[in-house]
C-alpha positions as CSV (number, residue, x, y, z in Angstrom):
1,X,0.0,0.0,0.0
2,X,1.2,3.4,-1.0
3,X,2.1,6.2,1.8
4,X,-1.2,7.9,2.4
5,X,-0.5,11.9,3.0
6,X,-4.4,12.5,3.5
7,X,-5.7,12.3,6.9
8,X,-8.2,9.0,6.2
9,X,-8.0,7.6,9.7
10,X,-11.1,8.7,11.6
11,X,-13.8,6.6,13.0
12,X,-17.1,7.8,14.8
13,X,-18.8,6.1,17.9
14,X,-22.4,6.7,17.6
15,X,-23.5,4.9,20.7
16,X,-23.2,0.9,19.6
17,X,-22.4,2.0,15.6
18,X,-19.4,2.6,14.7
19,X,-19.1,4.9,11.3
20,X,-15.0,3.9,9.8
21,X,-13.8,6.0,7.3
22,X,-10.5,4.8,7.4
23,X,-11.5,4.5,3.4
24,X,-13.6,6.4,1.4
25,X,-17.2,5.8,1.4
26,X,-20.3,7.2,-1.0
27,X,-23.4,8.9,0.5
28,X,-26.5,8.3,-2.0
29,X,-28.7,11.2,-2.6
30,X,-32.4,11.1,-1.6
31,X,-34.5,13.9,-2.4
32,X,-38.2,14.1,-1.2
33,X,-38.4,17.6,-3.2
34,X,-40.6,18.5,-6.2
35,X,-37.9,20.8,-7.6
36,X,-34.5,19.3,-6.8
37,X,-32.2,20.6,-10.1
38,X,-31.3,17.1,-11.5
39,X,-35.1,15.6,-12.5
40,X,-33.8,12.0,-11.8
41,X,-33.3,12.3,-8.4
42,X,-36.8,13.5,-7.6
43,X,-38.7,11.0,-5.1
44,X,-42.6,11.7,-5.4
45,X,-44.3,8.6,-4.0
46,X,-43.2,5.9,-1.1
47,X,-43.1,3.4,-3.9
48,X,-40.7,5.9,-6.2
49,X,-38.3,6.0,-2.7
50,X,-38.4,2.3,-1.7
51,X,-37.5,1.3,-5.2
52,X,-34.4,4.0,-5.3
53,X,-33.7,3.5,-1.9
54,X,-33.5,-0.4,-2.7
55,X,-31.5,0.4,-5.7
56,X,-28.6,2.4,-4.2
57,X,-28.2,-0.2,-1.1
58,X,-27.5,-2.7,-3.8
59,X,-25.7,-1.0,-5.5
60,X,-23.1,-0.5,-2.5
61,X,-24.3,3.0,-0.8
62,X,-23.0,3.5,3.2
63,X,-25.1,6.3,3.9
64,X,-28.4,7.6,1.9
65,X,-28.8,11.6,2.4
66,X,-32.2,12.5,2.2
67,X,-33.6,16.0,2.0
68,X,-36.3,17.9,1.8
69,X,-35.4,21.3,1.2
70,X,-33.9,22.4,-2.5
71,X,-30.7,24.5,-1.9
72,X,-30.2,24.5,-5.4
73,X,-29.7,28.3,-6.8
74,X,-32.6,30.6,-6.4
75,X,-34.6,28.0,-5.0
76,X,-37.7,28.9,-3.5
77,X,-38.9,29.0,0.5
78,X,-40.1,26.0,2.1
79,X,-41.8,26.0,5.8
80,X,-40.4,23.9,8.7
81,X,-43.2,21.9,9.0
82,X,-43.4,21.4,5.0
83,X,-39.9,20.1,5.4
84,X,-40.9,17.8,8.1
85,X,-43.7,16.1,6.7
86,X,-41.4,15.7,3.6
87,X,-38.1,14.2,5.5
88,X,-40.0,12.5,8.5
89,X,-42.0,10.1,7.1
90,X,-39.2,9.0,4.7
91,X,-37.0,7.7,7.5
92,X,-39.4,6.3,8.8
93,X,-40.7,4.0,5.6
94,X,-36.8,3.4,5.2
95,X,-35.8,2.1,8.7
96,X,-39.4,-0.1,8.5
97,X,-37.9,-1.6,5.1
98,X,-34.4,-1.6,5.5
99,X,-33.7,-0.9,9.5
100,X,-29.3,-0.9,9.0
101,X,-29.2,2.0,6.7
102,X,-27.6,4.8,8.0
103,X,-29.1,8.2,7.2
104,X,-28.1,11.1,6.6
105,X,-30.9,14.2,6.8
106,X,-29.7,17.5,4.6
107,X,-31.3,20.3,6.8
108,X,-29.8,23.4,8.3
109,X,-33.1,23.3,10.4
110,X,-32.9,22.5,14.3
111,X,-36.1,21.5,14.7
112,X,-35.9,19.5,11.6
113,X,-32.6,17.3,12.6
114,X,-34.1,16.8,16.3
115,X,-36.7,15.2,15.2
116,X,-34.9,13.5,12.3
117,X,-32.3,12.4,15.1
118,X,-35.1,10.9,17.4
119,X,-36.8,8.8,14.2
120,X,-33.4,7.6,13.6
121,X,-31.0,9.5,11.8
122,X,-27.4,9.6,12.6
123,X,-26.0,12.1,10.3
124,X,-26.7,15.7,10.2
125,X,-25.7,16.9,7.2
126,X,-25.8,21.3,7.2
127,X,-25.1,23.4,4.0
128,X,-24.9,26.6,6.2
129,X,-22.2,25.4,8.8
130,X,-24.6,26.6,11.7
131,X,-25.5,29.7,10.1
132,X,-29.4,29.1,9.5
133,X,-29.9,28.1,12.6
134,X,-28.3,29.1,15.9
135,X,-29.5,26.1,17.7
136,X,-28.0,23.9,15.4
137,X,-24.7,23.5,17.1
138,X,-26.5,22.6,20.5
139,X,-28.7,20.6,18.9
140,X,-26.0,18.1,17.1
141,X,-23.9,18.5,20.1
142,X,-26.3,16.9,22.3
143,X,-26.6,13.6,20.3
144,X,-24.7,11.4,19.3
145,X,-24.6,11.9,15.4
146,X,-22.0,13.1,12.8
147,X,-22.2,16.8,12.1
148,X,-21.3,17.5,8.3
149,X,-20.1,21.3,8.2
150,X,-20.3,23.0,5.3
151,X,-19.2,26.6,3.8
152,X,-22.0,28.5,2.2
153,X,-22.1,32.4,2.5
154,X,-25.6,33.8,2.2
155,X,-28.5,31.5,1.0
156,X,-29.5,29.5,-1.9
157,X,-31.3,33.0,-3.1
158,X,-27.9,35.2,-2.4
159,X,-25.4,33.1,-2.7
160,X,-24.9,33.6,-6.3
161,X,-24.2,36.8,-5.6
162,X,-21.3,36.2,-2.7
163,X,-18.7,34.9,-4.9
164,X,-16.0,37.6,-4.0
165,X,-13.1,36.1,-1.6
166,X,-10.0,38.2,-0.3
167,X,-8.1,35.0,-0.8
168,X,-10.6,31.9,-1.4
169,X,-8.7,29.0,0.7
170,X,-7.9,31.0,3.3
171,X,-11.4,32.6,3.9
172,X,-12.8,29.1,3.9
173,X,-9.9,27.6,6.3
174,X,-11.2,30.8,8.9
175,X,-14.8,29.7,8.4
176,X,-14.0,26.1,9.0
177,X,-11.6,27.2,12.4
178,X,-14.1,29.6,13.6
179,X,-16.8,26.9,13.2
180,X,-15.4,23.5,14.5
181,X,-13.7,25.9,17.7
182,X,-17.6,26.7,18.9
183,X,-18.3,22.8,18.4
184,X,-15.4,21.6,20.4
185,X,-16.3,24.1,22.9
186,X,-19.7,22.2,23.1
187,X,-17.4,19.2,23.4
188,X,-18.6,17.9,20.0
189,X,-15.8,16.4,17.8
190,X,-17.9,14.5,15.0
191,X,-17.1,16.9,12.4
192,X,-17.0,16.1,8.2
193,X,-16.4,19.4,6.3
194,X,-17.9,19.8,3.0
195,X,-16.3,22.7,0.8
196,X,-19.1,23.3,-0.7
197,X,-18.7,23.5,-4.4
198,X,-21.4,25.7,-6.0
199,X,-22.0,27.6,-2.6
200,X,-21.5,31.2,-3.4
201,X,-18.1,29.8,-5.6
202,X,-17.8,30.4,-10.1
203,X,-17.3,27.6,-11.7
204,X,-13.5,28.5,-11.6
205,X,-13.4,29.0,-8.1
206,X,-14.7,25.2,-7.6
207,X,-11.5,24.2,-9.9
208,X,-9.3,25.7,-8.1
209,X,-10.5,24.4,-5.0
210,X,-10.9,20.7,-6.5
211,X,-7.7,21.0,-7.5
212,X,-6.1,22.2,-4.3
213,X,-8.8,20.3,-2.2
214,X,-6.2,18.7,-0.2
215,X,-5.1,21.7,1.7
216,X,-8.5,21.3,4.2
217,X,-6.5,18.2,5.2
218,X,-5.0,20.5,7.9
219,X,-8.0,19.9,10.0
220,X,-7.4,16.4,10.3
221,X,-10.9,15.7,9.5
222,X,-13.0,13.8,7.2
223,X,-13.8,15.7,3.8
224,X,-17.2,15.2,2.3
225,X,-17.3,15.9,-1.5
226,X,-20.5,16.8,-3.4
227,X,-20.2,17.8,-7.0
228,X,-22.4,14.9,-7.9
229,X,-23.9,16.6,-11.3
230,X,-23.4,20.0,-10.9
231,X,-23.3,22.8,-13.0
232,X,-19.5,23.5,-12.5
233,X,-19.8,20.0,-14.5
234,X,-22.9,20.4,-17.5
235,X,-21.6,23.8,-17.9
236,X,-18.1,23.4,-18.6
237,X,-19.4,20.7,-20.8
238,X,-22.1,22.4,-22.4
239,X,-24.3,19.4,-21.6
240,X,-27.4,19.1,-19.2
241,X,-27.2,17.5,-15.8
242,X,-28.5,14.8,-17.2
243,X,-26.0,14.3,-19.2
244,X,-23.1,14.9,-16.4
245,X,-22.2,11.2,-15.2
246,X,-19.2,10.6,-17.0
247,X,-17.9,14.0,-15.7
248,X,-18.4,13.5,-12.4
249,X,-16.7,10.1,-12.9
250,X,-13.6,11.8,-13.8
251,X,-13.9,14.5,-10.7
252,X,-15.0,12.2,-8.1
253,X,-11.6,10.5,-9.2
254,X,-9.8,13.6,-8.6
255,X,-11.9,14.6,-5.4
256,X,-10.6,10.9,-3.9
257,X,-6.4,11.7,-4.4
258,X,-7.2,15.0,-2.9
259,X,-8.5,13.8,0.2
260,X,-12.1,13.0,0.1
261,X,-13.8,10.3,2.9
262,X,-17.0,10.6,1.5
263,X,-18.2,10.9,-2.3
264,X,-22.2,12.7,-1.8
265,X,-23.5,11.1,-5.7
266,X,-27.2,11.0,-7.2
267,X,-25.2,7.6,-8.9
268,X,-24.1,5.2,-6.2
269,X,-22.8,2.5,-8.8
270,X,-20.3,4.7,-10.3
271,X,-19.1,6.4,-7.4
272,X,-18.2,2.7,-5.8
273,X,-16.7,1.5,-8.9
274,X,-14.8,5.3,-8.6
275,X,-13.5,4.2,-4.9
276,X,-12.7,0.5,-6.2
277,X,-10.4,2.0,-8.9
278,X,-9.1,4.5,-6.5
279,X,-7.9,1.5,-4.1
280,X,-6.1,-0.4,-6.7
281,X,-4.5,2.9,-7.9
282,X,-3.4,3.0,-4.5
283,X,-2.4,-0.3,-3.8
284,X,-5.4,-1.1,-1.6
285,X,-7.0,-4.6,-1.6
């Protein structure tokens, strides 16, 4: 096995589960949304999500990230209690068919991970780092769950608009510090950090962080990486996101010898064919 410069070693207790990502897993998207940007990941019936669900844990997924709430660009409002009766119910029909899966909920919502916590979840995964919700950090700390922390500035309406940084890696590494330093002081360590490519970043920006990705190692934490079809991908290709599996093929590949733990994909087949590869490349059996 080849030298491993990426900090890979880290392994969660979450009371009698233990969560190893010594190696690098894949996280299957779920959405429970009407308006999620790629169409194919769109779950409108308990039959459409048992049959998806079903397919991804055959297909290899460790964790299944379900949300309710579309923080794709400009996307509109949705109520607390619209996002509950979306994400609840779904973990629920999921533990009653397949009771090992380990979920993931995509909320920055409090309320919303409590009671995603209590029905089962042991992932919270936050695109606003603790920003849309300033209970958020007592909330995670007070379970025993993973907290994934993400950088975002503004909201899926603004962020569009926040894509000026004084110097892009360091501004993120002092979001990241600031953030995980008021977690350990609630003597929570079950950090992942999630860039967050297409977060208030140009498609050039999300290069150049790709690329460099590696750097966020200095936290000696897990890296999440989600550029599942994105635009950063169907633009740069002049395709639609439909149309962007190949490319984020070739990225996830990149994402993995930069440092990623966790690959977040709408295709959970390719992304574990991705790691396989990876491991040989790497001398891993």
């Amino acid at each position: 096995m080849k030298d491993n410069k990426y900090n890979r070693l880290n392994s969660f207790e979450l009371g009698s589960i233990n969560i190893d990502l010594t190696l690098p897993k894949v996280m299957g998207i779920i959405n429970t949304t009407p308006d999620s940007f790629y169409e194919g990941s769109r779950n409108q019936s308990d039959k459409q999500l048992l049959t998806t669900v079903e397919k991804m844990l055959d297909e290899g997924a460790d964790f299944l990230d379900i949300g309710g709430y579309s923080t794709r660009p400009n996307a509109p409002e949705v109520s607390v209690d619209e996002e509950i009766q979306r994400v609840i119910p779904a973990i629920e029909l999921i533990l009653k068919e397949f009771p090992k899966t380990i979920i993931s909920v995509d909320t920055f919502r409090s309320k919303v991970a409590k009671q995603a916590i209590d029905g089962g979840a042991l992932i919270i995964n936050d695109v606003t780092g603790g920003n849309g919700d300033k209970n958020m950090f007592s909330t995670v700390a007070n379970e025993a769950v993973i907290y994934i922390l993400m950088h975002m500035k503004g909201t899926p309406k603004t962020m569009q608009n926040l894509i000026h940084y004084a110097d892009i890696f360091e501004d993120i590494k002092l979001y990241f510090k600031q953030k995980i330093q008021k977690l350990n002081a609630l003597n929570f360590n079950s950090i992942v950090l999630d860039i967050g490519y297409g977060f208030a970043k140009t498609t050039d920006q999300n290069f150049e962080l790709l690329e460099q990705q590696d750097q966020f190692s200095v936290f000696g934490l897990p890296i999440l990486t989600g550029i599942s079809r994105k635009s950063m991908i169907y633009k740069s290709l002049n395709i639609k996101s439909e149309e962007a599996l190949n490319g984020t093929t070739a990225l996830n590949m990149i994402a993995l010898e930069r440092g990623s733990s966790i690959l977040r994909v709408h295709d959970v087949k390719e992304a574990k064919e991705t790691v396989e590869l990876w491991k040989r490349l790497n001398g891993i059996k």
